[in-house]
C-alpha positions as CSV (number, residue, x, y, z in Angstrom):
1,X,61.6,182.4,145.8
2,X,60.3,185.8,145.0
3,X,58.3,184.5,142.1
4,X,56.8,181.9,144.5
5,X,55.8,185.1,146.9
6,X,54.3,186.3,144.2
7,X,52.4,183.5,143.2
8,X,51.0,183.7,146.8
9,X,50.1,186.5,147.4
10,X,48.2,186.8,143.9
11,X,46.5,183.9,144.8
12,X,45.6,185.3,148.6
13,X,44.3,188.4,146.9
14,X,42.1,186.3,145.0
15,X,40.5,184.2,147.8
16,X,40.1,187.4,150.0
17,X,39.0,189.4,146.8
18,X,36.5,186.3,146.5
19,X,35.1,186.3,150.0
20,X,34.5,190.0,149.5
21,X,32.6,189.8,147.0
22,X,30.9,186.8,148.1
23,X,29.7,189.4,151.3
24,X,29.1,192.3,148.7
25,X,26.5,189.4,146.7
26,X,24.9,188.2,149.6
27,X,24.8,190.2,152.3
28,X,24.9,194.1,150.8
29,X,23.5,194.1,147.5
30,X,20.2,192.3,148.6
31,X,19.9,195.3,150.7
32,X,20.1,197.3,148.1
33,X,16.8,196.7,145.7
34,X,16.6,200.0,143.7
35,X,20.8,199.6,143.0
36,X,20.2,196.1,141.9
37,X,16.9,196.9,140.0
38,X,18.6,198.9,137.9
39,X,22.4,197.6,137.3
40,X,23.1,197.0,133.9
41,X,23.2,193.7,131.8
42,X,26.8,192.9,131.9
43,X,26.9,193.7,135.7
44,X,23.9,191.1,136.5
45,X,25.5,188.5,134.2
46,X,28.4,189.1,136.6
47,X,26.7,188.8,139.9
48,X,24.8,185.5,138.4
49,X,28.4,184.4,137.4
50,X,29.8,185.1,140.9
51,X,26.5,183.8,142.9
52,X,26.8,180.1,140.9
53,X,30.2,179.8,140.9
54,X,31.8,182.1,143.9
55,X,31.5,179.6,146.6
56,X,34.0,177.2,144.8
57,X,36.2,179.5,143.5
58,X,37.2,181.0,146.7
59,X,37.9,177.9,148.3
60,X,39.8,177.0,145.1
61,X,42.2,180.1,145.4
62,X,42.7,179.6,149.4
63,X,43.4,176.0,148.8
64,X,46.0,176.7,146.2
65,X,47.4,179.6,148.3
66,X,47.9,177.6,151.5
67,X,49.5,174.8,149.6
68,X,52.1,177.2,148.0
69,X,52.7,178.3,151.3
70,X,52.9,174.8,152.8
71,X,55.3,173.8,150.1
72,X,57.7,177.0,151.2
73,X,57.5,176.4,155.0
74,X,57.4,172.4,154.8
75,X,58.3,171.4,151.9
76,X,56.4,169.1,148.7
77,X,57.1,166.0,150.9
78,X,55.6,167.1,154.1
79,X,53.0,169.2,152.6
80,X,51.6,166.1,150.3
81,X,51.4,164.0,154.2
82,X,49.0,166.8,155.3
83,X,47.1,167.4,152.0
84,X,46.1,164.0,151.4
85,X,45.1,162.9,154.9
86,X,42.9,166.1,154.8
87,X,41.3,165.4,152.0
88,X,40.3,162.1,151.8
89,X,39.5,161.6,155.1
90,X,37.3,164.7,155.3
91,X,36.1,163.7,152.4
92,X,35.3,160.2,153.8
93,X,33.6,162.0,156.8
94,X,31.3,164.0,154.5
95,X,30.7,161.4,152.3
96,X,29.3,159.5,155.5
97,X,28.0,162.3,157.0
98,X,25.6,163.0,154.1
99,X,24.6,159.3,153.7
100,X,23.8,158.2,157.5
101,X,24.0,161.3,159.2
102,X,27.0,160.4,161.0
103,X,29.5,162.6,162.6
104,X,27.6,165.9,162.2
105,X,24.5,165.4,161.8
106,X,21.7,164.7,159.0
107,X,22.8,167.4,156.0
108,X,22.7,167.9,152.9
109,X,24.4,170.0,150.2
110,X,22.8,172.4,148.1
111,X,24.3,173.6,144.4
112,X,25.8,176.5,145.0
113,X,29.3,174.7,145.9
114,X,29.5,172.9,142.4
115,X,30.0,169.5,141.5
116,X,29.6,166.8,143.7
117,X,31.3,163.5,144.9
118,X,28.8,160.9,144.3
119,X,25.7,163.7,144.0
120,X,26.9,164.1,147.6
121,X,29.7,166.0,148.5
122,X,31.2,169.6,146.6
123,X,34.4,168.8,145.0
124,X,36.0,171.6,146.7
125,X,34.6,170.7,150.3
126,X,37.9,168.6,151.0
127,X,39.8,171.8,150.2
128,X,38.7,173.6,152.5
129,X,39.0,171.2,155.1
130,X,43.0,171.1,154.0
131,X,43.9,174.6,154.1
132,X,42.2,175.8,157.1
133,X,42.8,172.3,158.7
134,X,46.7,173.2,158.0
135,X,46.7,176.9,158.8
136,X,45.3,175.9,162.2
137,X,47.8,173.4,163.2
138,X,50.6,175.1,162.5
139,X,49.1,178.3,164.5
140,X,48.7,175.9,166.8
141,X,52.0,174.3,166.8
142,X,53.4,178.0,167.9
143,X,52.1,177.8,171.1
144,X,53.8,174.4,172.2
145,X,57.1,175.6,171.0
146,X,59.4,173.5,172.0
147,X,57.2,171.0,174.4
148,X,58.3,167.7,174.2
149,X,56.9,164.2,174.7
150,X,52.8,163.3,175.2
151,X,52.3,167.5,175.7
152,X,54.6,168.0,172.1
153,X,52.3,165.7,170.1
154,X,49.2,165.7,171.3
155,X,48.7,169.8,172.0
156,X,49.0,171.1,168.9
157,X,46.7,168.3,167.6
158,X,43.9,169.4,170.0
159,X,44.4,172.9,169.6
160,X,44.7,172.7,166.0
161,X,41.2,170.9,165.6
162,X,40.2,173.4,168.4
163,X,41.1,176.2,166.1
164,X,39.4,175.0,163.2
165,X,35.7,173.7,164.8
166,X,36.1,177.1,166.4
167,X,35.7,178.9,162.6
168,X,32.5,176.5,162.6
169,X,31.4,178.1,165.1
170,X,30.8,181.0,162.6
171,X,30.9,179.0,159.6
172,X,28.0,176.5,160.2
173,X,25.2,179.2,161.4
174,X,26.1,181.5,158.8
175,X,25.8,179.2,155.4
176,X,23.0,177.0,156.9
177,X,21.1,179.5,158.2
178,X,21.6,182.7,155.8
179,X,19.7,183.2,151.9
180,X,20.9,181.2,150.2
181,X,22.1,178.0,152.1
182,X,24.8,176.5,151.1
183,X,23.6,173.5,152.8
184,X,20.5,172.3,154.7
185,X,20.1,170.7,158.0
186,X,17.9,167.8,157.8
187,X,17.5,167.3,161.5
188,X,17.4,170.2,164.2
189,X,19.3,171.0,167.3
190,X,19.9,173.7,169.9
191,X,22.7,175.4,168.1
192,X,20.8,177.7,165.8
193,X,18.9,174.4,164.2
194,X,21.9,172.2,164.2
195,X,22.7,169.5,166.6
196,X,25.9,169.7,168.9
197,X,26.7,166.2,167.3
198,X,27.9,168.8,164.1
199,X,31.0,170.0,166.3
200,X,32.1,167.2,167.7
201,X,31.9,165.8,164.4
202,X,34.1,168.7,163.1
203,X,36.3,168.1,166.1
204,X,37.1,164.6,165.2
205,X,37.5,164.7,161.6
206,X,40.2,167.7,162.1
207,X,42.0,165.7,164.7
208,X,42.1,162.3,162.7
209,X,43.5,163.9,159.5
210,X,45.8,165.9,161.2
211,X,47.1,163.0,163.5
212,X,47.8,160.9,160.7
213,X,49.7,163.7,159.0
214,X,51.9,164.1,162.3
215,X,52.2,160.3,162.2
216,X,53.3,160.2,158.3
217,X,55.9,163.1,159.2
218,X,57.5,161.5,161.9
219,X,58.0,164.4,164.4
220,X,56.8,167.8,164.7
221,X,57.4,170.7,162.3
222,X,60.1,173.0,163.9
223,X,58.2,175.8,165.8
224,X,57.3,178.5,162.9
225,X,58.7,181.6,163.5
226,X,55.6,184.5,163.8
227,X,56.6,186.2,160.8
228,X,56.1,182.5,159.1
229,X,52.4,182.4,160.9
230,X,51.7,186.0,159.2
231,X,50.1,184.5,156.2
232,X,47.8,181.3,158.1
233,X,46.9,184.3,160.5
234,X,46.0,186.1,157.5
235,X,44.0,183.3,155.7
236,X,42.4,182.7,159.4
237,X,41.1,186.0,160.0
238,X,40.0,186.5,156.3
239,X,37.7,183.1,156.8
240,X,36.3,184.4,160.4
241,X,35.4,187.4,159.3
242,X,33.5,186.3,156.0
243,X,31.2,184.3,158.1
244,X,30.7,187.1,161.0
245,X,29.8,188.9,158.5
246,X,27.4,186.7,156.6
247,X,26.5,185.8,160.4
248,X,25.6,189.1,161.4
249,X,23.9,189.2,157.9
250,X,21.5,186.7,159.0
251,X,21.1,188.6,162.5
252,X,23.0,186.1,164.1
253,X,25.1,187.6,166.9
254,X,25.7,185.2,169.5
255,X,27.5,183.1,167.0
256,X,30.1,185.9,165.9
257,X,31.0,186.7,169.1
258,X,31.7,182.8,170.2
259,X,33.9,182.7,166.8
260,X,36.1,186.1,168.5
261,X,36.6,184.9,171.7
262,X,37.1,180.9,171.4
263,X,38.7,181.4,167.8
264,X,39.9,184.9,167.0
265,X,42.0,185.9,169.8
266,X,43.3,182.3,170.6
267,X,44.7,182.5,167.2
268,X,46.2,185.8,167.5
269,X,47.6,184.6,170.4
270,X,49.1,181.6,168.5
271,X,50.8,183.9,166.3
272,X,52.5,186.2,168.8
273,X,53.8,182.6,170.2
274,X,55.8,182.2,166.8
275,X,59.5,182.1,167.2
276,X,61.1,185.0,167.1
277,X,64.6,184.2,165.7
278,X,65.4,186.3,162.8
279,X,66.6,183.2,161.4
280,X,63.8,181.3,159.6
281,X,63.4,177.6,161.6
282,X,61.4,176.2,159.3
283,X,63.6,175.5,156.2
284,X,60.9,173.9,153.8
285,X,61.3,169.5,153.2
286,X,62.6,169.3,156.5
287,X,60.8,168.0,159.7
288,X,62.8,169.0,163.0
């Protein structure tokens, strides 16, 4: 077990080590001509490194760090029921998204994500969907606690894809509209260039994949206890913050502050809703 921690927490060091330098690449340095005028070889041939290839690699390392974690608090079984739901069908939803324009909007990827699914979609788009997608319901699934019946199902569903169209809020204006774009809008809209169609789209796609992982588990996950929701609070706040940031980058305020009060503090509320039984109620390939 401690060797699993460990493994963890390396790899959340490297996905919030990653995001930070993502911010220092494209939000500071371009700030700072003269510094970058005159930084040395190896230390360009880093930035280039990190400005190709930084996008993926953080979503890499959170991906790989939430699934370690989902594997300790769910177990293999029940983390597999979640990861493949999330990514294929988000990956379904971008795939169509990108062709017809349909369930966000007309887009399109530019190359600073990596390789893509049939010239279409990042490789690692999927995986970003999974680990914030999961981190979200479980916060989420705190606040139900023990509700039972319709309100036990379906309210840590809605909440969950609540919680994660909410870090769109931030997300979407912040890559689209920021230098460089990670992807362009190919139709415009009220929301800072983008149509509202985008969120509802977001909306949707979280709540499909995440119903059909609560359908292939059977029952709810046993309420997490809040030190268990430490580390998805963790991974949440590290994500909202990279994109205020790039957000407020862009001067793009309105956005940030829509991210704090309809994602932010409902999370943080989520958290302080975790169980607090000293004794762990999530036992790891077990659904209660």
């Amino acid at each position: 077990m401690k060797s699993l921690n460990l493994a963890r927490n390396v790899l959340t060091s490297l996905h919030i080590g990653s995001l930070l330098f993502g911010l220092y690449g494209l939000v500071i340095l371009p700030r700072s001509p003269e510094f970058l005028a005159n930084m040395p070889p190896e230390g360009m041939a880093i930035m280039e490194f990190g400005m190709a290839h930084g996008g993926a690699v953080y979503i890499v390392f959170g991906a790989l760090a939430v699934g370690l974690w989902g594997a300790q608090i769910l177990g293999m079984r029940q983390l597999l029921m979640f990861l493949v739901p999330s990514f294929l069908l988000s990956l379904a939803s971008e795939l169509l998204g990108t062709s017809t324009g349909f369930p966000f909007g007309a887009y399109s990827y530019t190359e600073l994500l990596g390789p893509k699914v049939l010239g279409l979609v990042p490789f690692v788009i999927p995986l970003s969907w999974f680990y914030m997608g999961l981190v979200s319901y479980m916060l989420a699934r705190a606040i139900f606690g023990e509700a039972r019946g319709v309100l036990g199902v379906v309210g840590p569903l809605l909440l969950g894809a609540w919680f994660l169209t909410a870090w769109d809020l931030v997300l979407d204006p912040a890559m689209a509209v920021a230098d460089p774009k990670f992807w362009v809008w190919l139709e415009t809209g009220p929301f800072f260039g983008m149509p509202l169609q985008n969120f509802a789209g977001w909306f949707g796609t979280g709540l499909l994949f995440m119903a059909v992982a609560r359908g292939l588990w059977g029952t709810n996950p046993p309420v997490p206890t809040r030190a268990q929701l430490t580390f998805p609070l963790i991974i949440y706040v590290a994500n909202i913050f990279f994109s205020a940031v790039m957000s407020i980058g862009a001067g793009l305020y309105i956005p940030v502050l829509m991210g704090l009060v309809l994602g932010l503090l409902p999370v943080v509320w989520a958290w302080w809703c975790g169980a607090t039984n000293p004794e762990p109620q999530l036992t790891g390939g077990r659904a209660g």
